[in-house]
C-alpha positions in Angstrom: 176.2 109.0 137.9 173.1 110.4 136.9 173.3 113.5 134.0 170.3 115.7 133.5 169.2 116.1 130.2 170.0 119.6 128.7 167.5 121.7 126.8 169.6 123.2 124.2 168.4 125.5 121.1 170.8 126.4 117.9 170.9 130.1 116.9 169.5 128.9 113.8 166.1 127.3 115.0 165.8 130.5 117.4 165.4 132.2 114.1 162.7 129.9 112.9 161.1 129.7 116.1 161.3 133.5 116.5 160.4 134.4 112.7 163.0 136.8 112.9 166.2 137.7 111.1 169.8 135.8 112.4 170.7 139.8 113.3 167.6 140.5 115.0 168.1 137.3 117.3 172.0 137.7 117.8 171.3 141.3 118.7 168.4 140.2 121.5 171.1 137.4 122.9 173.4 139.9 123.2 171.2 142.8 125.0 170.3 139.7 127.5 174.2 138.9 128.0 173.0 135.4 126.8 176.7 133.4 126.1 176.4 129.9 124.2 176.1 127.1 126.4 178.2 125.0 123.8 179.2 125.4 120.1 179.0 122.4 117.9 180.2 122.5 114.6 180.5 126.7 114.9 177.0 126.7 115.4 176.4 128.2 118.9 173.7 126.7 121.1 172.0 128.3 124.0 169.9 127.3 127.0 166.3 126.8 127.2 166.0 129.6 129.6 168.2 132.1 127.4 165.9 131.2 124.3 162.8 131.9 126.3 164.7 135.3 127.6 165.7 136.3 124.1 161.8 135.8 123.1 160.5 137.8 125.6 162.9 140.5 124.5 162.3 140.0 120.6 158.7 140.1 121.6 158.8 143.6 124.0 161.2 144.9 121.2 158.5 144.5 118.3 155.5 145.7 121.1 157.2 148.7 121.1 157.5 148.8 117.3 153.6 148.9 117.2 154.1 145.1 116.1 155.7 145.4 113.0 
């Protein structure tokens, strides 16, 4: 049995990685209908490709802010 290996990022490094508040990047998971892939511990975890998704949003969200 062969298991691939799962790229999984914690809301709170998404916040690091994203220099942005927990709000802000709970807010852009939810406008992408992200759901956690698991919860460890009560921390929720998401997929590589609903981190990058959420970035692209946090990113179009603050273009449009005139990148404040």
């Amino acid at each position: 049995m062969s298991e691939q290996t799962q790229h999984l990022e914690s809301i709170g490094h998404l916040c690091q990685t994203f220099q942005r508040p927990y709000a802000a990047v709970r807010r852009a998971l939810d406008e992408i209908g992200a759901q956690p892939a698991v919860v460890i511990n009560g921390v929720p975890h998401y997929s590589g490709e609903a981190a990058e998704r959420a970035g692209e949003h946090l990113a179009q969200a603050r273009a449009k802010r005139g990148g404040q």
